[in-house]
C-alpha positions, 0 to 999 in steps of 0.5 A, spaced: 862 880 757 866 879 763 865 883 770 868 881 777 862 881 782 865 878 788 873 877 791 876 872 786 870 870 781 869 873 774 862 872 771 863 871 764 856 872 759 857 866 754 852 869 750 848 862 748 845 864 741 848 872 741 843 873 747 845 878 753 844 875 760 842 868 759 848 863 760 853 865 765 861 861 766 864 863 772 872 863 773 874 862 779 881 866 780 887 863 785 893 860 783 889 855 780 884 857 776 878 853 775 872 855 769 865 854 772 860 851 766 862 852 758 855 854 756 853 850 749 858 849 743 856 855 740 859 859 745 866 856 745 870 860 740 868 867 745 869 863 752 876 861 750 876 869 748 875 871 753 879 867 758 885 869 753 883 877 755 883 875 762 891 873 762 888 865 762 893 862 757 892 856 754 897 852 760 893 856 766 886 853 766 886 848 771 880 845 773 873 846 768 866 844 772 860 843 769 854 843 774 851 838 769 850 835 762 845 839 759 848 842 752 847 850 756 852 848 761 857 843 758 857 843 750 862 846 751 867 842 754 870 839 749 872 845 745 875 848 752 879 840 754 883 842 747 883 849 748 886 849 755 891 842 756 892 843 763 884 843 766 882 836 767 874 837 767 869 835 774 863 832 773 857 828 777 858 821 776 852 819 772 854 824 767 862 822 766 861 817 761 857 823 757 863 827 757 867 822 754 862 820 749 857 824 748 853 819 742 847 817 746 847 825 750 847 828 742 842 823 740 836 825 746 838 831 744 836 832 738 830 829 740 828 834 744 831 840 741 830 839 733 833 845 729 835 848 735 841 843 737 845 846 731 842 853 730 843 855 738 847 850 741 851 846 737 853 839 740 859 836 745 866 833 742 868 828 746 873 830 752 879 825 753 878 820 759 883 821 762 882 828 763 875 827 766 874 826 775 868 824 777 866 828 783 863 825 790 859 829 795 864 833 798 870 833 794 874 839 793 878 842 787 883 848 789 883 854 788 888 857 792 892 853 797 886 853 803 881 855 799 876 851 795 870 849 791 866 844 795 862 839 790 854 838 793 851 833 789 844 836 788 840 832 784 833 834 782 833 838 776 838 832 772 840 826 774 846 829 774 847 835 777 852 838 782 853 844 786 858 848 788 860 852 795 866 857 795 866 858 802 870 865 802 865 869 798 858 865 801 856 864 793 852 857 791 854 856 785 847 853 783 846 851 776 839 849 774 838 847 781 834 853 784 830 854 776 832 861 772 833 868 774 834 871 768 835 879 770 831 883 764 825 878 767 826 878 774 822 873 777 825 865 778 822 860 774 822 852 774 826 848 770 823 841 771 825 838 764 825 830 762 828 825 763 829 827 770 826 831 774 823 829 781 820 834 785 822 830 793 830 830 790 829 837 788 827 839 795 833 835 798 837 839 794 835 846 796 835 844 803 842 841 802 845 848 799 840 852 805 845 848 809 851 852 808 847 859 809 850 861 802 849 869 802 849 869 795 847 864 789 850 864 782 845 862 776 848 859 769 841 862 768 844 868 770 848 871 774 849 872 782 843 875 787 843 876 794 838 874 800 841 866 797 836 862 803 829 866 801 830 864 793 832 857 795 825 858 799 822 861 794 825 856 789 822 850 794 815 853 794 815 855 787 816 847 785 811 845 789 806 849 786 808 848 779 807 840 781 800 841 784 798 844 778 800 838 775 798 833 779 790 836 779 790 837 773 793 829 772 787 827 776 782 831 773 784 828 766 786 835 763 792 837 760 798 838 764 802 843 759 795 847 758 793 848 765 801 850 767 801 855 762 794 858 764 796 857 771 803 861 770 804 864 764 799 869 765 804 872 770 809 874 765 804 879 762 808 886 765 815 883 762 818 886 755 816 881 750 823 879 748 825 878 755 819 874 756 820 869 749 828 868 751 826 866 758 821 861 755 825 859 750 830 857 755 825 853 760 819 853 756 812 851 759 812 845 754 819 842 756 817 843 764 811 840 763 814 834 760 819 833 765 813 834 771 808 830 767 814 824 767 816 824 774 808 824 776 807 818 771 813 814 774 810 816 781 806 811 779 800 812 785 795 817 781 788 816 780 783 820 777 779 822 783 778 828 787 783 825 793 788 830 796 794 831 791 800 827 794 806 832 793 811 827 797 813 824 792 810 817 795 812 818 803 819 822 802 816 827 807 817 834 803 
């Protein structure tokens, strides 16, 4: 379940719902070790496992960062906080309060999820607030003395999402920024839930990461790829397309969700069926379609008529 894959970083399957190769945590190994995403509650009791297995004793953890809030990436930080009394525990700003009171987030939760929040997730212990370091663009949590973790704030997906540069290996620790690049599918894929999503933010994040040159991408979703600076090109490109067939479908009155998955889904034909039902399980083509859907209506400049599709976001020059 852990596999070193470059210099100082150890993939970790935290194995959401008993799956393979569907959430990842990355340890980041120094004299200050620092634990890249939880993975949801459910996930705990094997994370802390393995870290155990791994030499990380209970006073070792120094640092845990989540990419963002969702409860794939971060159910589990109340469960590890305790575990480990030492790690202090990094986040974007719109996303510490969460953290430490996780009441609102597991009430929207709910109602997104259904059944699925107890039976594949579970939910999120509150993490003490003192322990809890809202991250600014360009802050940076040691590893090792001259090495480090530079957070990228790269809104997008969420609100509160953040990415993370280690300089040393070229990795972009990118979350959900980039989509979901499940190896047994193969192919990268949107996630554009609700509440949040917009499409000119998403863009700019890609570019701010493309900045760095990255060699590499690390996704909670899953796993480290090479030839970093086309999957960001991809992922631009990608999300473009997805909005498109969104907004024509807007414009003409029709429904967005079956004009996506009449669009893209098609293309997931050749793949093994439980690959394909675990990858749209993850980012569904209704969730998607929500998330799209919200972003286009708070737009707020659509009619329906035959105008070219605006993709700009109202005037963000993307």
């Amino acid at each position: 379940m852990a596999e070193r894959i470059a210099d100082d970083i150890i993939e970790i399957d935290t194995q959401l719902g008993g799956w393979e190769h569907i959430t990842a945590g990355y340890l980041v190994t120094g004299e200050s070790p620092v634990l890249i995403e939880t993975g949801s509650q459910s996930s705990a009791p094997l994370l802390i496992a393995e870290l155990e297995s791994l030499g990380v004793g209970a006073s070792d953890l120094a640092a845990v960062v989540v990419t963002h809030i969702h409860l794939d990436h971060a159910g589990g930080v109340g469960d590890i906080a305790r575990a480990f009394p030492n790690a202090n525990v990094y986040v974007h700003p719109n996303g510490a309060r969460h953290l430490a009171d996780p009441t609102r987030l597991i009430n929207s939760a709910s109602m997104v999820y259904g059944p699925l929040l107890d039976s594949l997730y579970g939910r999120l212990d509150p993490t003490p607030k003192e322990r809890i370091i809202a991250v600014e663009e360009g802050d940076v949590i040691k590893v090792t003395e001259g090495l480090h973790l530079e957070a990228l704030l790269t809104p997008g997906h969420a609100k509160h999402h953040l990415s993370l540069w280690h300089e040393p290996t070229g990795t972009m620790f990118c979350g959900d920024a980039v989509g979901v690049k499940l190896p047994e599918v193969g192919v990268l894929w949107p996630a554009t839930p609700p509440p949040d999503f917009d499409l000119p933010l998403a863009v700019q994040s890609l570019d701010v990461m493309k900045s760095r040159s990255p060699s590499h991408l690390a996704f909670a979703h899953y796993g480290r790829f090479a030839d970093a600076v086309d999957i960001l090109e991809e992922g631009k490109n990608l999300l473009r397309d997805w909005c498109q067939v969104a907004e024509q479908a807007m414009r003409s009155g029709r429904d967005i969700e079956s004009a996506l998955e009449m669009a893209f889904v098609p293309g997931l034909a050749e793949l093994d069926p439980v690959a394909r039902d675990r990858l749209l399980t993850l980012s569904g083509v209704h969730a998607n379609a929500m998330g799209i859907g919200r972003w286009l209506a708070k737009r707020g400049d659509l009619t329906n008529d035959h105008d070219t599709p605006r993709l700009d976001g109202g005037g963000s020059g993307i």
